[in-house]
GUFI-239672 format. One record per residue: residue number from 1; residue in one letter; z, y, x of N, C-alpha, C, CB in turn. Coordinates in nm, 4 decimals. Last residue first. Glycine has a CB too. Example, Ala and Ser with C-alpha at 12.3 -4.5 7.8 and 13.67 -1.06 7.14 Angstrom:
- 2, S, 0.7080, -0.2250, 1.2850, 0.7140, -0.1060, 1.3670, 0.7870, 0.0030, 1.2900, 0.5725, -0.0598, 1.4084
- 1, A, 0.7800, -0.5690, 1.3190, 0.7800, -0.4500, 1.2300, 0.7800, -0.3300, 1.3200, 0.9046, -0.4473, 1.1308
end
This chain:
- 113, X, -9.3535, 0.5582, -1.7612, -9.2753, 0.5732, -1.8862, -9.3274, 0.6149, -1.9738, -9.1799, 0.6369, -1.8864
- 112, X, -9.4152, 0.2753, -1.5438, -9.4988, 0.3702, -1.6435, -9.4227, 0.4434, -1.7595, -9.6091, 0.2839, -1.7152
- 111, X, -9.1931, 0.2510, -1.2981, -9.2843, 0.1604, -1.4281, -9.3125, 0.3011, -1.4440, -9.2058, 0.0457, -1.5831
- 110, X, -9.2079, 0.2490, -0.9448, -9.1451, 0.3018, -1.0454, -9.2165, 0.2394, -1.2014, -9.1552, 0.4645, -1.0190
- 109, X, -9.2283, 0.0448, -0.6805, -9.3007, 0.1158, -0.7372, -9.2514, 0.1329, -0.8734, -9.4191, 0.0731, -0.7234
- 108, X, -8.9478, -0.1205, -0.5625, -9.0535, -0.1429, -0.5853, -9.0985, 0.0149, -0.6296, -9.0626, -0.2623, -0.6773
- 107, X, -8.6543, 0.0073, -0.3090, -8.7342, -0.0606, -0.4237, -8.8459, -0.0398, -0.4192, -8.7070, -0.0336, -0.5452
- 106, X, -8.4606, 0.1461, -0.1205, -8.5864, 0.1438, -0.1743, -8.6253, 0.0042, -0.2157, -8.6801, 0.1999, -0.0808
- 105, X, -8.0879, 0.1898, -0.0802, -8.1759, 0.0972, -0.0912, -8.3575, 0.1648, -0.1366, -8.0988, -0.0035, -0.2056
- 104, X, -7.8360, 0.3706, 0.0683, -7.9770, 0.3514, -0.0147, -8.0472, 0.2745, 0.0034, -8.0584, 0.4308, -0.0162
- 103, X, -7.4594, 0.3898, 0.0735, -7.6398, 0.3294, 0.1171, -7.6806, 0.3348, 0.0115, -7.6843, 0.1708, 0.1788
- 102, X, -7.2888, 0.5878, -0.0267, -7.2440, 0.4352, 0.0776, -7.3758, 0.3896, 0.1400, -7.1751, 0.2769, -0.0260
- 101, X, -7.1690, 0.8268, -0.1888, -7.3026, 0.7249, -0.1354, -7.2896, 0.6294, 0.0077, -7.4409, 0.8341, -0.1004
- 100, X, -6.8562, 0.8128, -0.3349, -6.9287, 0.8405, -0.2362, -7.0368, 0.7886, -0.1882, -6.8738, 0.8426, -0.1666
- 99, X, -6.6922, 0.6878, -0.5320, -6.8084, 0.7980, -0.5653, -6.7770, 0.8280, -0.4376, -6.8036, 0.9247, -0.6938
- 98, X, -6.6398, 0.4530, -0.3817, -6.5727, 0.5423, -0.3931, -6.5523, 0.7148, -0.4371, -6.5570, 0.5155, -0.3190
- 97, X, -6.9522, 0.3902, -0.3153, -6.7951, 0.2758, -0.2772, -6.6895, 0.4234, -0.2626, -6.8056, 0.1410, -0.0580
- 96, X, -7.2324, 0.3968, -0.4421, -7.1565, 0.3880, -0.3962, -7.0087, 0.3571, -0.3961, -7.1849, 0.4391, -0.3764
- 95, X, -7.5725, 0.3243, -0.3754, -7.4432, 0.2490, -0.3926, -7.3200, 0.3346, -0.3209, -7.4593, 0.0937, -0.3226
- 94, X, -7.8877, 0.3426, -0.5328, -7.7648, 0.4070, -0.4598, -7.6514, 0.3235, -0.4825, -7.7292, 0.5531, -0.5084
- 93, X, -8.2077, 0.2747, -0.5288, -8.0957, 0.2156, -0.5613, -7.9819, 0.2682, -0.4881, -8.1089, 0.0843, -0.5458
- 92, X, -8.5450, 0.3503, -0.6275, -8.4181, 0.4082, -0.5301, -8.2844, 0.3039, -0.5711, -8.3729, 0.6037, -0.5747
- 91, X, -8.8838, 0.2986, -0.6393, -8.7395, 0.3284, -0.6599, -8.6649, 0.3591, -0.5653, -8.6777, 0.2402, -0.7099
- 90, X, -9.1297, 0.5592, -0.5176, -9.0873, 0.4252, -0.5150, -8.9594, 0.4380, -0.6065, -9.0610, 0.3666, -0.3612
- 89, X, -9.4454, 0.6691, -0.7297, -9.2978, 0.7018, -0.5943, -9.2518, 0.5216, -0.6563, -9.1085, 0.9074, -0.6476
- 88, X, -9.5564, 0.6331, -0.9472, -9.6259, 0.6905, -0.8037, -9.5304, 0.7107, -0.7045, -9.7007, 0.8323, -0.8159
- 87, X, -9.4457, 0.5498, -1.1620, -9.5302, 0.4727, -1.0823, -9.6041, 0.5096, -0.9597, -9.6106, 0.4350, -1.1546
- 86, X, -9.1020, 0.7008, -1.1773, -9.2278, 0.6938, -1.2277, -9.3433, 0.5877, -1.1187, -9.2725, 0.8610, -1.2423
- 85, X, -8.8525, 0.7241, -1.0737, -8.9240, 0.7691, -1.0391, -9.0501, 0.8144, -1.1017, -8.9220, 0.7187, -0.9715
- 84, X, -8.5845, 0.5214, -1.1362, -8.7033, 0.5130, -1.1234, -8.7354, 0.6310, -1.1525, -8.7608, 0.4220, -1.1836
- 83, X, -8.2732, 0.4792, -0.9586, -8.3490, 0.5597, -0.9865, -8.5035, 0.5490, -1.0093, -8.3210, 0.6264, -0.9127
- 82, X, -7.9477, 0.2988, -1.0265, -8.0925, 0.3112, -0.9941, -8.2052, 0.3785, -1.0704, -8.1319, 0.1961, -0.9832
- 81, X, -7.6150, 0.2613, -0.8532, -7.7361, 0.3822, -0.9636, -7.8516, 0.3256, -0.9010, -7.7347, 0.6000, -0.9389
- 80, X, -7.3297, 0.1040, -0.8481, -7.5151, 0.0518, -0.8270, -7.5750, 0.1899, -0.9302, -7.5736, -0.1714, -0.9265
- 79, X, -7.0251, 0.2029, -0.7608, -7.1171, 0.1939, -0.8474, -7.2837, 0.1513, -0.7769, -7.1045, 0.3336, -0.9206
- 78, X, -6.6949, 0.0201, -0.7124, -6.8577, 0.0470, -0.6226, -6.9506, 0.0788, -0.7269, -6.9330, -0.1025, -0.5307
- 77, X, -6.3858, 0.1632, -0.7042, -6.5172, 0.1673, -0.7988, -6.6298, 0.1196, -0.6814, -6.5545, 0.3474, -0.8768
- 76, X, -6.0953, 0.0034, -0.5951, -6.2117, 0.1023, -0.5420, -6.3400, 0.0682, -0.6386, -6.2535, 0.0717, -0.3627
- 75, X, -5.7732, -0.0970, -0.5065, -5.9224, -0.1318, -0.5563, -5.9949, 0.0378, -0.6175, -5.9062, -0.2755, -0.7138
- 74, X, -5.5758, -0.1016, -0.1800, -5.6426, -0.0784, -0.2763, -5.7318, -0.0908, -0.3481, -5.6490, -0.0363, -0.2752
- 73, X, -5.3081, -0.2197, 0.0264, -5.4713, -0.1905, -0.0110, -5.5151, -0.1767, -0.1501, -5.5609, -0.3040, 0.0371
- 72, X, -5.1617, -0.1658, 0.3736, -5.2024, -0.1802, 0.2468, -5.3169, -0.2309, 0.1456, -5.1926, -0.1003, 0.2318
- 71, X, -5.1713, 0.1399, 0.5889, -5.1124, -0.0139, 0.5963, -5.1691, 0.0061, 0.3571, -4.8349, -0.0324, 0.6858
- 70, X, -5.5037, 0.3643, 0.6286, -5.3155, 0.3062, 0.6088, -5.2662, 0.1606, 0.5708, -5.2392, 0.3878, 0.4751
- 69, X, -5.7217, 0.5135, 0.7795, -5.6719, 0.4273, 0.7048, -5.5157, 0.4248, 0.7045, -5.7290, 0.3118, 0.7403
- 68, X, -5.8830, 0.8299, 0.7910, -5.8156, 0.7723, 0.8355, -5.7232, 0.6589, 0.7661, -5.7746, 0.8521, 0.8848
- 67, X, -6.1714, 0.9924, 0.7751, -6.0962, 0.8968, 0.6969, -6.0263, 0.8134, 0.8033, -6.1886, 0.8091, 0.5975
- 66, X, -6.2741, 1.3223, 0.8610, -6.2604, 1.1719, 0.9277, -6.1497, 1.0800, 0.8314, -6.1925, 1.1869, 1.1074
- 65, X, -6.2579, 1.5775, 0.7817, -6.3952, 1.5346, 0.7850, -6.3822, 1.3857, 0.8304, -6.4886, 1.6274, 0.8848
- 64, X, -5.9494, 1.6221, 0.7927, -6.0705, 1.6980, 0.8574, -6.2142, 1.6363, 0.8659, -6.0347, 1.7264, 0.9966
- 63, X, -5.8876, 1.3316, 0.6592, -5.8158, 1.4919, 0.6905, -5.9760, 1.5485, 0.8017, -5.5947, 1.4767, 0.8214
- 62, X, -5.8881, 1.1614, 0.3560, -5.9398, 1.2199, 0.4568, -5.9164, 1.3584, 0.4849, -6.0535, 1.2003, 0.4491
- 61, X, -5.7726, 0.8183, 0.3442, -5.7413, 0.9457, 0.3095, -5.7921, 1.0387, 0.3701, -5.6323, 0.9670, 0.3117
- 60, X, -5.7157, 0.4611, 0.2385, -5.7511, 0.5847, 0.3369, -5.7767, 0.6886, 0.2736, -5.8626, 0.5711, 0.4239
- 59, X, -5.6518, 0.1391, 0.2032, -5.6174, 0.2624, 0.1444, -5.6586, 0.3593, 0.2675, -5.4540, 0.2695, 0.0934
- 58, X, -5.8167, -0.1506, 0.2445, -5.7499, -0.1027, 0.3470, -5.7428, 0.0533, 0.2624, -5.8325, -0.1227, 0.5097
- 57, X, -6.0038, -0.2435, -0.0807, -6.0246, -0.2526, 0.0670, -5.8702, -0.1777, 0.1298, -6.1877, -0.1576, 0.1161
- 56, X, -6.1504, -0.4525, -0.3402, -6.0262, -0.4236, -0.2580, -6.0318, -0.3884, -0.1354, -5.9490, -0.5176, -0.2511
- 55, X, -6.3919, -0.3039, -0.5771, -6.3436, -0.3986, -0.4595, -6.2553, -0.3597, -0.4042, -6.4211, -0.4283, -0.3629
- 54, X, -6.5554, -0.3476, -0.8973, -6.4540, -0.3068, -0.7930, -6.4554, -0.3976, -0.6819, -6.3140, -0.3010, -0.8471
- 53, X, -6.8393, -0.2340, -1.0581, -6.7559, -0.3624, -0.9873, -6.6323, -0.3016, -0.9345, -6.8399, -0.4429, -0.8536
- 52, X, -7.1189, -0.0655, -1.2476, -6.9308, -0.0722, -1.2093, -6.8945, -0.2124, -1.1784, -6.8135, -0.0258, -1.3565
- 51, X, -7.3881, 0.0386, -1.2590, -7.3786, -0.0918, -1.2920, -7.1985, -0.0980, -1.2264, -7.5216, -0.2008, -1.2097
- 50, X, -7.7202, 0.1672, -1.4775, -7.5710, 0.1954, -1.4014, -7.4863, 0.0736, -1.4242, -7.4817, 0.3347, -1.4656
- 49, X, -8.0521, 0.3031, -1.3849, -7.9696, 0.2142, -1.4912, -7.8274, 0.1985, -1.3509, -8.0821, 0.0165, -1.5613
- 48, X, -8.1635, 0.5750, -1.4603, -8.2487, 0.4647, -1.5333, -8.1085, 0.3773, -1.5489, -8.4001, 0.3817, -1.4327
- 47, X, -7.8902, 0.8248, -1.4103, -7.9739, 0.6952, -1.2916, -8.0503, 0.6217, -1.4278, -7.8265, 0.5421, -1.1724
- 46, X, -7.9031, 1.2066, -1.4424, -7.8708, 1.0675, -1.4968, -8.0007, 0.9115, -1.4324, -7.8839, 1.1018, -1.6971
- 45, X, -7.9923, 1.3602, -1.1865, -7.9816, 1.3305, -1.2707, -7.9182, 1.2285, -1.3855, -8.0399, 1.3448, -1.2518
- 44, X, -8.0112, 1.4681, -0.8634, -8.1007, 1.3456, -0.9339, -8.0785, 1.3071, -1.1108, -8.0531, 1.1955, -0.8424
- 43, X, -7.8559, 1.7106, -0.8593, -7.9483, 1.6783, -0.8284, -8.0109, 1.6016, -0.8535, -7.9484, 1.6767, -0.7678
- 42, X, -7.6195, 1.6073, -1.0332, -7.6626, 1.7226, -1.0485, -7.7927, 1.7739, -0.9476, -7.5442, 1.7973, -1.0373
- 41, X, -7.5891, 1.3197, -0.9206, -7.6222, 1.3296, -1.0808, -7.6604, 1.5001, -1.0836, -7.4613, 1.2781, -1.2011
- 40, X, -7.5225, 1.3946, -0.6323, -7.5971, 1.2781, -0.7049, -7.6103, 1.2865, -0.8043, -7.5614, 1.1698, -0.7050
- 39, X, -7.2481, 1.5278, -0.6252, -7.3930, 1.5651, -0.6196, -7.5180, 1.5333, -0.6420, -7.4115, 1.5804, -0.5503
- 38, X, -7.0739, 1.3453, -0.7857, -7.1336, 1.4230, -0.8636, -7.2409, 1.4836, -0.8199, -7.0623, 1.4983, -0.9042
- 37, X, -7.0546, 1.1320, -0.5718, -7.1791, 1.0946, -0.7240, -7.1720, 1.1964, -0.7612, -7.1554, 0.9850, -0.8626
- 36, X, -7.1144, 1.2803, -0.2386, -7.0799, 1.2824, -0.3270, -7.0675, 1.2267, -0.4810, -7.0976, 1.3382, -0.3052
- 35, X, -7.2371, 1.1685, 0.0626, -7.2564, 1.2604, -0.0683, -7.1741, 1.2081, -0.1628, -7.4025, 1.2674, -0.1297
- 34, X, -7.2271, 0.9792, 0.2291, -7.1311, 1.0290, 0.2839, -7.1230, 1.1532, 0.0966, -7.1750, 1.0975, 0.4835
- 33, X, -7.6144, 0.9300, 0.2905, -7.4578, 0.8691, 0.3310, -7.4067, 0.9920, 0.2969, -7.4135, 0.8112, 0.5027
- 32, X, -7.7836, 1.1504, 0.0947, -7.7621, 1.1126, 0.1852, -7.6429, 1.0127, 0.1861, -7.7618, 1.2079, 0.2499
- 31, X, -8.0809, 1.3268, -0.0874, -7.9188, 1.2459, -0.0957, -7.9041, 1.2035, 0.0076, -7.8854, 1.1245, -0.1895
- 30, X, -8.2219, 1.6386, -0.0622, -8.2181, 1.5402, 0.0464, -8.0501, 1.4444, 0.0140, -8.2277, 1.6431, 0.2199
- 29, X, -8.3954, 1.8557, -0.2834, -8.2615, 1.7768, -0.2138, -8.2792, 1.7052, -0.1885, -8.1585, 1.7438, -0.2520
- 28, X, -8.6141, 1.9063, -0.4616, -8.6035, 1.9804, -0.2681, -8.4879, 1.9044, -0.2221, -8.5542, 2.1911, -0.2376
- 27, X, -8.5926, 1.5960, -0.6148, -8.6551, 1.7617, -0.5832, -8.7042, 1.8395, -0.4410, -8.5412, 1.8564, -0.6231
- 26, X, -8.4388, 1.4260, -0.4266, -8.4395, 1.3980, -0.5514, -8.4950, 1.5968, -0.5542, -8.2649, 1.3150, -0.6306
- 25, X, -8.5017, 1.1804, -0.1301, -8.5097, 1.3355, -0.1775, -8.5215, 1.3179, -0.3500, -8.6686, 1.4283, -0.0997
- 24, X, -8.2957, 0.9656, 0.0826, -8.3879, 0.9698, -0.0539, -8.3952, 1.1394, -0.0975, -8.3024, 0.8630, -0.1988
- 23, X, -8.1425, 0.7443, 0.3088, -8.1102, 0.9015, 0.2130, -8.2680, 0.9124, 0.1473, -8.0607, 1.0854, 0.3407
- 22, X, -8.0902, 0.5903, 0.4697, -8.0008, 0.5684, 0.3889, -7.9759, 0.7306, 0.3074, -7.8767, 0.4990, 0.4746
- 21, X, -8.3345, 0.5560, 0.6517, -8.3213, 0.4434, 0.5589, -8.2056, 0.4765, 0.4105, -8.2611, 0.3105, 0.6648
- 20, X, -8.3599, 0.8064, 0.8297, -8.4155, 0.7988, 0.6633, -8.3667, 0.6703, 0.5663, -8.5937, 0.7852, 0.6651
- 19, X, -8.3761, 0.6493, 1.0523, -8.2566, 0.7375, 1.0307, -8.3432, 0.7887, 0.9013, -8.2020, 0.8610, 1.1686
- 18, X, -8.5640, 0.4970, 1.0754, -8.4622, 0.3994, 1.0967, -8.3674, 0.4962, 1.0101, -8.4185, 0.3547, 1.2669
- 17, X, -8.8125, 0.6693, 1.0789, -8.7644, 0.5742, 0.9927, -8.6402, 0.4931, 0.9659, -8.8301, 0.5092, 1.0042
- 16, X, -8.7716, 0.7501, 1.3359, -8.7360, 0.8172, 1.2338, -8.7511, 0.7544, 1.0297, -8.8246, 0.9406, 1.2790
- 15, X, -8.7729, 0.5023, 1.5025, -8.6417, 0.5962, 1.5145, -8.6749, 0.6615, 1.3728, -8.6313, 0.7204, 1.6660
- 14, X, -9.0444, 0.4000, 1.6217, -8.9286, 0.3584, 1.3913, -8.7559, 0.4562, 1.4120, -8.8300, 0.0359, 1.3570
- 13, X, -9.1078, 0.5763, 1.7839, -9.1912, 0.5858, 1.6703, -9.1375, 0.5145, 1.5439, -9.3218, 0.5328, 1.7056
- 12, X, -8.9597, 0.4334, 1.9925, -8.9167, 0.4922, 1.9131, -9.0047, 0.5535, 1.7891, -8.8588, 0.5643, 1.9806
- 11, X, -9.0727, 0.1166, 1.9974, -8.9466, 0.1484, 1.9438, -8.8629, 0.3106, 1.8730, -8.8827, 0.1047, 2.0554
- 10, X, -9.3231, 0.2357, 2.0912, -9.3197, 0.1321, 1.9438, -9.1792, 0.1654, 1.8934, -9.3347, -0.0646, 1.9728
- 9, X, -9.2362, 0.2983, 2.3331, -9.3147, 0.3555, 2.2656, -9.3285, 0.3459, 2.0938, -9.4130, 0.3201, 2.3291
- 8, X, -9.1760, 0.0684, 2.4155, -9.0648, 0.1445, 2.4311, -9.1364, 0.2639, 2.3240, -9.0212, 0.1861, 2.6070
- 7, X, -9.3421, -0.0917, 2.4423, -9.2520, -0.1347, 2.3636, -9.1426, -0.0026, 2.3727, -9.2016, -0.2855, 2.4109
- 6, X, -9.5680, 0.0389, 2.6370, -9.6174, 0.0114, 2.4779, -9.4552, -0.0358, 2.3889, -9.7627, -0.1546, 2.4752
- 5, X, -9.3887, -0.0250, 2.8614, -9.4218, 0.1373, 2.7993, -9.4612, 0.1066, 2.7163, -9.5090, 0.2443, 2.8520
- 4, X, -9.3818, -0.3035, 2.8715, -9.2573, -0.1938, 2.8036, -9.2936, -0.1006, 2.8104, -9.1257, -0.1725, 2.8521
- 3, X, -9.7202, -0.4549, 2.7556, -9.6320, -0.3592, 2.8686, -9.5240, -0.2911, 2.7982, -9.7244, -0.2344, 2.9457
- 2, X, -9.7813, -0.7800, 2.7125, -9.6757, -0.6583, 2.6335, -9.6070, -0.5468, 2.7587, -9.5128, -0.7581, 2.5408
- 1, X, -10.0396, -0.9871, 2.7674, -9.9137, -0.9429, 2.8230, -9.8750, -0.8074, 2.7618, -9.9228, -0.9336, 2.9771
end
């Protein structure tokens, strides 16, 4: 039998995993949602490998820290950067949707350069 103090316990012990999923340290810097690609290349550098799509979404514009949408729509860069590391860290895969980091992905174990 599963006591909810053991599940409640469990649950939050992945809280801080949960809130790491979508940021990665490149040095002392911490990438995150919401960053920038140029902060992304002047902290992490040029990506191993780079990959351009577009997509059409709802036009928006941002006034005080909050994107607010508009009738319409627009096409939008998504870039794929991926970061190997070397064989002792993991990869990284950044995506973002408007040079802005959108999510991080982790990958496999970095190759041997």
């Amino acid at each position: 039998m599963i006591r909810p103090a053991s599940v409640i316990v469990g649950c939050v012990a992945l809280l801080p995993a949960l809130a790491a999923a979508d940021s990665f340290r490149c040095g002392s810097r911490i990438i995150s949602e919401g960053d920038t690609i140029e902060k992304v290349l002047q902290h992490c550098g040029e990506p191993t490998q780079q990959e351009r799509t577009w997509m059409r979404r709802q036009p928006r514009f941002e006034y005080a820290g909050q994107e607010i949408p508009f009738e319409g729509t627009e096409d939008v860069p998504v870039d794929l950067w991926t970061y190997d590391f070397g064989p002792n860290r993991l990869m990284r895969r950044v995506r973002f949707i408007a040079g802005k980091v959108d999510s991080v992905e982790t990958l496999e174990h970095g190759k041997s350069r």
